[in-house]
VOTORPA-688313 format. One line per field, with one value per residue (C-alpha): residue in three letters; x, y, z. Coordinates in Angstrom, 2 decimals, decimal comma, padded with zeros to 5 digits. Last residue first. Layout:
<rs>
residu <- (ALA ...) $
X <- (X ...) $
Y <- (Y ...) $
Z <- (Z ...) $
</rs>
This chain:
<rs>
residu <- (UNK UNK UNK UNK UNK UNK UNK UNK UNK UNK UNK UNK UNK UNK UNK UNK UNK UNK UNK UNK UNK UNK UNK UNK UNK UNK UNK UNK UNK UNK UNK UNK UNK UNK UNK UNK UNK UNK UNK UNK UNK UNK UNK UNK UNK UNK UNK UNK UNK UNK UNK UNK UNK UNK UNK UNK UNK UNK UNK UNK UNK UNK UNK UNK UNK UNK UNK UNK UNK UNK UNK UNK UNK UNK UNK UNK UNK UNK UNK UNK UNK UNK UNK UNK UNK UNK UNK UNK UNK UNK UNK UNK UNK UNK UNK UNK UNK UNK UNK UNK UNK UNK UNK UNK UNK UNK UNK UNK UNK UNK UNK UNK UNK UNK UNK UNK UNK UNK UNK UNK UNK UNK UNK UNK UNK UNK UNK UNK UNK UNK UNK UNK UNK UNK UNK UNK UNK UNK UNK UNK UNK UNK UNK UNK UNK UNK UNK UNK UNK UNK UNK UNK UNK UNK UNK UNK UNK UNK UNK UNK UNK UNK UNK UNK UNK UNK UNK UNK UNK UNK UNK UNK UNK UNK UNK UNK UNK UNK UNK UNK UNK UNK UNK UNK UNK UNK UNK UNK UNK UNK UNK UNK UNK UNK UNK UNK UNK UNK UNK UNK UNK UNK UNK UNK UNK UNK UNK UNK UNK UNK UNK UNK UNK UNK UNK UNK UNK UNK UNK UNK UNK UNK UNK UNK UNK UNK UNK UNK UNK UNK UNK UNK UNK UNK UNK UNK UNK UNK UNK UNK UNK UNK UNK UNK UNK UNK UNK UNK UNK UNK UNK UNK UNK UNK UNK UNK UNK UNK UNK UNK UNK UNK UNK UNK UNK UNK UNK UNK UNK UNK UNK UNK UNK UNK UNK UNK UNK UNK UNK UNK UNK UNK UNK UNK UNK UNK UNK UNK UNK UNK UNK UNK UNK UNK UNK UNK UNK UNK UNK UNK UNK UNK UNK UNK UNK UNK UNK UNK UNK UNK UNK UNK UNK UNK UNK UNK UNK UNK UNK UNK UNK UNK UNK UNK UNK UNK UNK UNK UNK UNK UNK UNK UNK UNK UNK UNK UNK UNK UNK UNK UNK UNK UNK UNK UNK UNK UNK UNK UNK UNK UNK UNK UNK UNK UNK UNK UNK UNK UNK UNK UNK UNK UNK UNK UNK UNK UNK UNK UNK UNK UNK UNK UNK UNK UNK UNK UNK UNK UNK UNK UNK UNK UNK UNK UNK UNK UNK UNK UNK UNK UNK UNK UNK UNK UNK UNK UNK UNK UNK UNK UNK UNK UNK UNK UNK UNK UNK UNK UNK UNK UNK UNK UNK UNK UNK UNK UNK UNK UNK UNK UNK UNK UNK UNK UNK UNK UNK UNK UNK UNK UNK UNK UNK UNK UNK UNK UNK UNK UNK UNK UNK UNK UNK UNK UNK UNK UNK UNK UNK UNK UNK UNK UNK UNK UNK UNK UNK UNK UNK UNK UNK UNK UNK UNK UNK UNK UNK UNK UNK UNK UNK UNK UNK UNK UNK UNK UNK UNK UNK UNK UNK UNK UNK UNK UNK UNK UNK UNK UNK UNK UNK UNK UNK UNK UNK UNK UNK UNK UNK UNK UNK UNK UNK UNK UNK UNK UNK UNK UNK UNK UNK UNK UNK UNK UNK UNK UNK UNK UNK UNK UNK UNK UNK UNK UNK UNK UNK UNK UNK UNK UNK UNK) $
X <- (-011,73 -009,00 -010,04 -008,81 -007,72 -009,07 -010,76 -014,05 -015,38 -011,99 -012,09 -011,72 -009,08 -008,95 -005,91 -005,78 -007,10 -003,72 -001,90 -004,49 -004,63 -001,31 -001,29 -004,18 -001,82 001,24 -000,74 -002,00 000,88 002,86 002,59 003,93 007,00 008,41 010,42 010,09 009,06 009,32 012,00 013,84 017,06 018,17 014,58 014,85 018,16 016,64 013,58 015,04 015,13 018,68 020,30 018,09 019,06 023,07 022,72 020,59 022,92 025,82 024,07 023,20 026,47 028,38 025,44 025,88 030,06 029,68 027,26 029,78 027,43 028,90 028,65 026,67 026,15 022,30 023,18 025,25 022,53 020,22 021,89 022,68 018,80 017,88 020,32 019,54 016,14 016,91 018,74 015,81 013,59 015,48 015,79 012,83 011,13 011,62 012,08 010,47 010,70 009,07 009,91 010,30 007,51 007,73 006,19 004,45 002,45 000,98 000,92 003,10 002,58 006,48 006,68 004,45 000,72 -000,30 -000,52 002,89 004,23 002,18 004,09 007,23 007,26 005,89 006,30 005,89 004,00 004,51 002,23 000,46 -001,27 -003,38 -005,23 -008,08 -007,27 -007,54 -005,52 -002,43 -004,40 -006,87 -004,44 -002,48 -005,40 -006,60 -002,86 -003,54 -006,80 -004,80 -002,02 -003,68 -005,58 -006,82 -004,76 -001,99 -003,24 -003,43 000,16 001,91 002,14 000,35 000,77 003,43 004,77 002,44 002,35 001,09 -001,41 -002,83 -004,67 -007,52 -008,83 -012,65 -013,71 -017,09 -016,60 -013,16 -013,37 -015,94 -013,41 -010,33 -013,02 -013,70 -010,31 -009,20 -012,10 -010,97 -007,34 -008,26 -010,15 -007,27 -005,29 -002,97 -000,17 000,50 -002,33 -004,27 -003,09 -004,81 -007,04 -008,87 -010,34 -010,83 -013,24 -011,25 -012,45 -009,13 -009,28 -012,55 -013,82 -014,18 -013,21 -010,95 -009,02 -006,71 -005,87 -010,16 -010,63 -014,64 -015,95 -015,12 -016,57 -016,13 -015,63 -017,14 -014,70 -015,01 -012,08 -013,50 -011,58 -009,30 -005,67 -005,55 -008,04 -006,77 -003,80 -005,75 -007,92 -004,15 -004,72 -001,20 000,41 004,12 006,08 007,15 008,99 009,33 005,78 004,19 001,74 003,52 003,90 000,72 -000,16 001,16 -001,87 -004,02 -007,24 -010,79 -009,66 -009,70 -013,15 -013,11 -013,03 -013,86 -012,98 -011,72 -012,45 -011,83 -009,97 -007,40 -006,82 -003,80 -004,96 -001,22 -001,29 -000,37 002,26 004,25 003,79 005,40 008,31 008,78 008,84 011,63 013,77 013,45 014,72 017,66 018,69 018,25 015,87 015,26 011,81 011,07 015,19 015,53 015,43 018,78 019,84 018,08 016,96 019,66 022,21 021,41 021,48 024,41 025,22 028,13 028,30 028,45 031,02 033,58 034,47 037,58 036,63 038,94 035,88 036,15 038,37 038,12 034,42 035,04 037,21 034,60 031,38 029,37 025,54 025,32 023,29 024,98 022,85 024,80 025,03 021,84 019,08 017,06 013,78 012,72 009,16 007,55 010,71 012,35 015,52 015,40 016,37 017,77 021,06 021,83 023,07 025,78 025,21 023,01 025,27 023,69 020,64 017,91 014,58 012,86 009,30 006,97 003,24 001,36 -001,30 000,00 002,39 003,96 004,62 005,92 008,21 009,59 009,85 011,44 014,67 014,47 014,63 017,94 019,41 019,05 021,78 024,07 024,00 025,17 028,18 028,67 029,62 033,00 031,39 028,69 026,31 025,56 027,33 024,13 022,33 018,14 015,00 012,51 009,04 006,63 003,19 001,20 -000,76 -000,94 000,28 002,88 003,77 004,74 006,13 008,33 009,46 010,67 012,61 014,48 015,32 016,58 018,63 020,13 020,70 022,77 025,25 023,38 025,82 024,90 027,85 029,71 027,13 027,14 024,52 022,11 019,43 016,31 013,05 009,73 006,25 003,42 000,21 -001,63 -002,68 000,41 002,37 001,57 004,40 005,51 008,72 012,10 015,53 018,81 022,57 021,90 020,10 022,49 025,76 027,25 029,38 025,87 024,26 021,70 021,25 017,85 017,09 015,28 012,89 010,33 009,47 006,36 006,16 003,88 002,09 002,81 003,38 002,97 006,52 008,74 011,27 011,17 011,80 014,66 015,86 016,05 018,20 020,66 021,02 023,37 025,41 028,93 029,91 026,95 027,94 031,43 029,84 027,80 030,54 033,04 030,01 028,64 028,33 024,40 023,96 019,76 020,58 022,77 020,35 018,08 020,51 020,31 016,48 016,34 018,29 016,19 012,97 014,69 015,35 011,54 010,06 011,79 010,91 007,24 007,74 008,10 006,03 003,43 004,05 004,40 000,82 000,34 -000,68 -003,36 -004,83 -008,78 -009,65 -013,28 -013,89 -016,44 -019,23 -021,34) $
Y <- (029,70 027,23 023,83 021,36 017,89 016,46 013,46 013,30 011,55 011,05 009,64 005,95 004,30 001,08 000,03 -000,49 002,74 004,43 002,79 004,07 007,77 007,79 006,43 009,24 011,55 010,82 010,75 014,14 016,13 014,63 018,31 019,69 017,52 015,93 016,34 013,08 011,36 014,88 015,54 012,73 014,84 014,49 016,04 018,82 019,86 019,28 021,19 024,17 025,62 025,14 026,55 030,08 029,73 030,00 032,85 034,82 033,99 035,37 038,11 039,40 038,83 040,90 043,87 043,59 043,46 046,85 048,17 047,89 048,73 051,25 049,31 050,82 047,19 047,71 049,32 046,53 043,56 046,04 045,76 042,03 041,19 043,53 042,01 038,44 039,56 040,60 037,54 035,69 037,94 037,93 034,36 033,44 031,86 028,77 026,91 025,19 026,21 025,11 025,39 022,44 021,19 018,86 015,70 014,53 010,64 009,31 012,58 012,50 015,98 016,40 016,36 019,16 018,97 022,26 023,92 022,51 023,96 027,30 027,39 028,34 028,68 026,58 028,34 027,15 023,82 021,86 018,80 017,12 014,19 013,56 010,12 010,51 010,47 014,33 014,56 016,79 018,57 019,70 020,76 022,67 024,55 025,96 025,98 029,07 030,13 030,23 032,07 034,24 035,59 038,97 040,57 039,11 039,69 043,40 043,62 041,99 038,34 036,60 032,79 031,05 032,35 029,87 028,31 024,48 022,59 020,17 017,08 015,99 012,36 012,03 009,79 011,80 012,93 013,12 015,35 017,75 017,94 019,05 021,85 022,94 023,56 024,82 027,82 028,54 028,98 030,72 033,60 033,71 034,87 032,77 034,51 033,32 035,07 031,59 028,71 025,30 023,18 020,38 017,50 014,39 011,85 009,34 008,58 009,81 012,63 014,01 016,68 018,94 022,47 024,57 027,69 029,62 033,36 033,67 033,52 033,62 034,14 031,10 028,59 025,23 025,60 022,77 021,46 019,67 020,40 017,59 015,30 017,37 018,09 021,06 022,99 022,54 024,23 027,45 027,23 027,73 031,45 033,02 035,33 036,95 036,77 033,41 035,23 033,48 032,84 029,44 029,05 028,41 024,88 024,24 025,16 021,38 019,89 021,09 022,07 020,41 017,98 014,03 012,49 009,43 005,43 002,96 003,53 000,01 -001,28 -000,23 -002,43 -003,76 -007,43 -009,91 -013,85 -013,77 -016,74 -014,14 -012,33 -015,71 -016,33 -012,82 -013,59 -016,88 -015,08 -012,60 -015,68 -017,27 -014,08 -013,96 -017,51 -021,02 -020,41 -022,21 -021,53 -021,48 -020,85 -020,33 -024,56 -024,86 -027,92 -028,17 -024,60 -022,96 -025,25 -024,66 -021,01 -020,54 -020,05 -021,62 -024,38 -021,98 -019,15 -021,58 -023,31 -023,61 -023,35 -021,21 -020,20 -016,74 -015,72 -018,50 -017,81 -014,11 -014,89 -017,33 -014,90 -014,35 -014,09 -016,11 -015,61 -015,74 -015,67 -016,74 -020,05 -020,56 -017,15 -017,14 -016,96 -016,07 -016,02 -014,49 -012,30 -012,08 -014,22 -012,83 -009,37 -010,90 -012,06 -008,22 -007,76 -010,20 -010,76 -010,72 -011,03 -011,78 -011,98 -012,37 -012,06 -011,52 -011,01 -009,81 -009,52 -007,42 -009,81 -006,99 -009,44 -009,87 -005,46 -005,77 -008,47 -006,38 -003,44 -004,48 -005,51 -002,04 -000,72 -002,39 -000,06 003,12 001,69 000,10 002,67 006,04 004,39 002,07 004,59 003,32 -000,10 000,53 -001,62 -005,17 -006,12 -005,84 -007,79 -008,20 -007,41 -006,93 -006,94 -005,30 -005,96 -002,95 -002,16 001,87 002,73 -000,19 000,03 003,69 003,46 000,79 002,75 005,84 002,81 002,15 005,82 006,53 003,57 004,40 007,43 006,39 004,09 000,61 -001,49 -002,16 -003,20 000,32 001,51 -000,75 -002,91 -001,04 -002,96 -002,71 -001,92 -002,76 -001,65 -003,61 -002,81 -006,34 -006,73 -009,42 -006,90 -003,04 -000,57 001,56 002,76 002,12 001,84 002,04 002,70 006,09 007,96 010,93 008,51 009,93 012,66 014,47 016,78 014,49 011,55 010,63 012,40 009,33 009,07 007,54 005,81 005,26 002,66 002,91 -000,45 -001,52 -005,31 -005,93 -005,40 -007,79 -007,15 -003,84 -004,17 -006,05 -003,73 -000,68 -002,83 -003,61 -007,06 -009,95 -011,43 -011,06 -008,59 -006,44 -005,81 -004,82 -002,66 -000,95 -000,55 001,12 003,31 004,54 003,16 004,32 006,18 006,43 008,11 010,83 010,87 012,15 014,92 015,94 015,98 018,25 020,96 020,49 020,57 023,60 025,63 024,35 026,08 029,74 029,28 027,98 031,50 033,57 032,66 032,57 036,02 037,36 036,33 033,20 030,95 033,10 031,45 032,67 029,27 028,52 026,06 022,91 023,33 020,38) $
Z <- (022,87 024,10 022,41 024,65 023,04 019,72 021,14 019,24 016,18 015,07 011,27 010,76 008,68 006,82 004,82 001,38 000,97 001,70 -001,57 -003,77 -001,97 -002,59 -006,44 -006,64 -005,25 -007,69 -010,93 -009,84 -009,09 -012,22 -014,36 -010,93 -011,32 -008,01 -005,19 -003,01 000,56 002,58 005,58 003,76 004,53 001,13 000,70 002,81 000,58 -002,72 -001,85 -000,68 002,58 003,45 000,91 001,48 005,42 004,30 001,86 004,12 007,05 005,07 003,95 007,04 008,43 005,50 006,47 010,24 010,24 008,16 010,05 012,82 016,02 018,69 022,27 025,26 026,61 026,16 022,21 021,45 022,29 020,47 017,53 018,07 018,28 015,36 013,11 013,78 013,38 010,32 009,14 009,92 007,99 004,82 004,43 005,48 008,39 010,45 006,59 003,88 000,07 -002,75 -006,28 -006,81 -006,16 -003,33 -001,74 001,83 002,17 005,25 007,08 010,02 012,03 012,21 008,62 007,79 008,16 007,33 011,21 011,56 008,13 009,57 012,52 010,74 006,50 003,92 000,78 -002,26 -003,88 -000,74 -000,76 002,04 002,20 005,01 006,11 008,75 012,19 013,33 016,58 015,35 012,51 015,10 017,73 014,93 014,33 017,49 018,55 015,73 017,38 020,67 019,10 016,71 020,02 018,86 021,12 019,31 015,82 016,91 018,28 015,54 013,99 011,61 011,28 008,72 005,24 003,81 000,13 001,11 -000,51 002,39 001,26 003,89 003,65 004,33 007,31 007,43 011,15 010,32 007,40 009,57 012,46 009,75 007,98 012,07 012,49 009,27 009,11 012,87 011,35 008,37 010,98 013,06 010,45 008,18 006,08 002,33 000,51 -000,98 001,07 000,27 002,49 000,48 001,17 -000,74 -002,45 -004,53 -007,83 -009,46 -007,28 -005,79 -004,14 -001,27 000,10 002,24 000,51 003,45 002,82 002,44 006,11 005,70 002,28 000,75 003,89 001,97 -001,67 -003,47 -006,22 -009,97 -011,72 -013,98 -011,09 -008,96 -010,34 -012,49 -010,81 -007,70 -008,67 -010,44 -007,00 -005,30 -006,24 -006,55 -003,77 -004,38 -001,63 -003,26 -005,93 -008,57 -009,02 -009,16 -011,59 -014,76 -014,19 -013,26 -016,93 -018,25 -016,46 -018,76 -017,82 -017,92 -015,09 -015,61 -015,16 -012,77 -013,79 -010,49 -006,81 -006,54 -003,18 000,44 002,85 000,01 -000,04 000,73 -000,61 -000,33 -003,17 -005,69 -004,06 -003,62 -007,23 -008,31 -005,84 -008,26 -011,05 -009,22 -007,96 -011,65 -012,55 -010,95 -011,47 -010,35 -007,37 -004,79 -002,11 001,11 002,31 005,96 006,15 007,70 005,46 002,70 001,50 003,21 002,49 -000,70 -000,93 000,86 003,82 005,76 003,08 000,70 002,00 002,80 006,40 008,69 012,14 014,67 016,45 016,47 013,89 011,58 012,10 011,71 007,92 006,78 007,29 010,28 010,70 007,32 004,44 000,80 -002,18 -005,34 -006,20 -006,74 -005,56 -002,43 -001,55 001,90 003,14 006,13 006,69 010,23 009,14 005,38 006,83 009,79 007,67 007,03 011,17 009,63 005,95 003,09 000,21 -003,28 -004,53 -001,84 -002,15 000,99 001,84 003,99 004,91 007,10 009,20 012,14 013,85 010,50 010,25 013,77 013,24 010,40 011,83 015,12 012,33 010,89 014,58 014,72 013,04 015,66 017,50 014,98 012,39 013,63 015,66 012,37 010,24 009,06 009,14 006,23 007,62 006,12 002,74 001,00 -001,98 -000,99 -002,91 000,31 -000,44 001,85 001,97 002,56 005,19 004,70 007,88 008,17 004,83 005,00 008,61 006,93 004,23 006,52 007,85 005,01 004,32 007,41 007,55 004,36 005,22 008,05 005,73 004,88 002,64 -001,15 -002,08 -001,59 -004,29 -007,31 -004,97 -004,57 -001,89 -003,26 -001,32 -001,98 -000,88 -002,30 -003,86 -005,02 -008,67 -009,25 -008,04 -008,53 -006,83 -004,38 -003,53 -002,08 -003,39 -001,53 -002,06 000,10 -002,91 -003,59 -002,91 000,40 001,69 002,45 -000,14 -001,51 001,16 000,27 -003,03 -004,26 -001,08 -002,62 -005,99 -007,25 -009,54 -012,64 -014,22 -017,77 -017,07 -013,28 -011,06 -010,22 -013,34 -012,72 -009,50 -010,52 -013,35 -010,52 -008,36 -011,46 -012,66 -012,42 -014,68 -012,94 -015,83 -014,90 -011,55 -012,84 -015,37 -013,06 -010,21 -012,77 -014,48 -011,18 -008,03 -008,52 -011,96 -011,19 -007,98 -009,81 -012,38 -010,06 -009,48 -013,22 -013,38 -010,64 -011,83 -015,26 -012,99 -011,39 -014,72 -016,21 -013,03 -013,91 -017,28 -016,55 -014,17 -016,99 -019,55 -016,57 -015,83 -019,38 -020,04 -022,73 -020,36 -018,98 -015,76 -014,75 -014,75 -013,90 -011,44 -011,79 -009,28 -010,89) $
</rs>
């Protein structure tokens, strides 16, 4: 066994310091999740409660097998917008009846539950999960529709949740409604496009148009029940499969449906796997600060692989990127991790043929990001960082194997491409954080700012106001530094979650679960022009 050897000393005064510095953002962190976790808040909770019906997180709960984790996505979704940090929604993965599903909750303490544009976002991030990963969705189902003030960023791109759903059936995919409570209008299609449909006595309410726009419309004089609910549904119209008395009868009964799926994973169980020999609890210590400050991202793989166990793949060559194999939670895996920050041409080479020998063995890659981007300056550019950079990108853009991707600290310009950022859809991307994602940083963007307008002055034979320069400078610094951190990108759902370092592992090898339920096949070819 190659198991790595820890050089990490938890009792130096740079660890001490930077588990301090890590333990101030978790603590940051912890306080906005609760934001999500308070939904409506204590008004809308209560009054939810008082009409004897539960929360969306007690549902899924509820739905879920005994004891088994849910991974929840996306909980930031909307953090720093004018709406509720977690746009009224819930999505995530979790174990029912032994099958991996992907369910969303509707929220319904927050504005009923209606879709506002991150909503929508989030949703349908959810659907390229479960599409990807072929896993059957289950919808748990109480919304008003679209939040009508934002309709003109809702109704066009919106409908795409609807395509989703056909398109995930279409594909042997499963779905399924439950519905609770309202599902109206543009909502109705939800249980309309779903395999199966349960809904709840007395309470679920399905209709295209309620009372008031049928009086409006038609003149007709109806009530909400006869129009659509439940019963009619289940006798009359036949959306309804199945009738339940109560919310979780509806939930016991979802459980059933599950069950009789006959829905199985492409790969099997990957059996028991060695934990690492170090404690998890160190990775929080690893991170510097200061993110111009290098760390070795062995002391991270370390800490996650199983038994630490990991062949290093090239070591000598291009040593600011670390490539290698190994397993995690009986899942083999490759590794590229930054070491120094910058990439050379030689790391990018190393990454190219490290991505081409991953898909010739259909091995998923995990990318480990702490980059400041590809090296610039006169030499590097003669030496072709460019083409051997494309080099790189080009392979991570055409490789077909799964990625993962998490950013533990920096993850600046071409080299977030080059890592499998966003853009370059890897099934599954999270944050430390203490990670930061941006063109460049801070301080160089404002400088070139600052060299661009000095110039600008000097060609138009201008006097500069160093004054002006230094009061823009750190405006722009202060402005690109909110934007880059973790809790912004992730209100943005650039990645699927922030999470705990300590929970690095449990989270990838629930990934790489939910991704071997669907088969995948490395590219044996087909990676575009290689310019040499």
């Amino acid at each position: 066994m190659t198991v790595l050897t820890s050089a990490l000393d938890p009792g130096s005064p740079d660890h001490r310091a930077n588990r301090e510095a890590m333990l101030a953002k978790l603590a940051d962190l912890e306080a906005e999740h609760a934001k999500a976790l308070a939904g409506g808040g204590e008004k809308y909770v209560e009054r939810h409660r008082k009409r004897g019906k539960l929360l969306a997180r007690e549902r899924i709960e509820l739905l879920l097998d005994p004891d088994t984790p849910f991974l929840e996505l996306s909980p930031l979704a909307a953090w720093g917008s004018d709406y509720a940090v977690g746009a009224s929604l819930v999505t995530g993965i979790g174990v029912v009846e032994g099958v991996e599903c992907l369910i969303t909750a509707n929220d319904p303490t927050v504005r009923g539950g209606a879709s506002n544009p991150w909503s929508l976002k989030k949703a349908l991030r959810a659907n390229d999960i479960a599409l990807a990963n072929r896993l059957p969705c289950i919808s748990l189902v109480e919304s008003g529709g679209a939040d009508l003030p934002s309709q003109k960023e809702i109704f066009i791109p919106g409908g795409a949740v609807f395509r989703d759903l056909t398109r995930l059936s279409a594909a042997g995919i499963p779905t399924l409604a439950v519905v609770f409570g309202n599902s109206t209008a543009g909502g109705a299609y939800i249980p309309g496009m779903s395999d199966h449909v349960i809904m709840v006595k007395e309470r679920a309410k399905v209709f295209l148009g309620g009372p008031p726009l049928v009086k409006m419309a038609t003149g007709e004089e109806s009530d909400d029940e006869s129009l659509g609910g439940a019963e009619m549904h289940a006798r009359v119209s036949g959306l309804a499969d199945h009738f339940a008395v109560d919310e979780h009868d509806a939930l016991r009964q979802a459980r059933r449906v599950v069950a009789r799926l006959n829905h199985r994973k492409a790969y099997g169980d990957p059996g028991p796997a060695e934990p690492p020999k170090y404690d998890a609890d160190e990775l929080l210590g690893i991170v510097p600060g200061d993110l111009r400050s290098p760390f070795d991202p062995r002391e991270v793989i370390a800490r996650i692989v199983d038994a630490s166990d990991f062949d290093e793949f090239k070591p000598l060559y291009g040593p600011s990127l670390t490539t290698g194999w190994a397993a995690l939670h009986g899942y083999p895996i490759g590794i590229l991790a930054n070491a120094r920050g910058v990439l050379f041409s030689e790391e990018s080479q190393k990454a190219a043929q490290f991505i081409q020998l991953a898909n010739q063995r259909d091995i998923p890659l995990l990318f480990l990001h702490n980059t400041t981007g590809y090296m610039v300056g006169r030499e590097y550019e003669q030496g072709g960082i460019i083409k051997h950079g494309a080099l790189m990108i080009n392979s991570v853009s055409n490789s077909r194997v799964p990625h993962l991707s998490v950013l533990m600290g920096a993850s600046y310009g071409a080299g977030h491409y080059g890592m499998c950022g966003r853009a370059y859809d890897p099934r599954f991307l999270f944050a430390w954080p203490s990670a930061k994602s941006a063109v460049m940083g801070p301080q160089q963007l404002a400088g070139v700012l600052s060299i661009v307008a000095r110039q600008s002055a000097a060609a138009k034979g201008r006097p500069y106001d160093d004054e002006a320069d230094a009061a823009l400078r750190a405006m722009v610094e202060q402005q690109i530094e909110s934007e880059s951190l973790p809790m912004f990108l992730s209100g943005r759902l650039y990645d699927d979650g922030v999470i705990d370092p300590r929970d690095t592992r449990t989270v990838l090898g629930l990934c790489l679960s939910a991704i071997h339920t669907a088969p995948y096949e490395g590219a044996r070819g087909g990676f575009g022009v290689f310019r040499m």
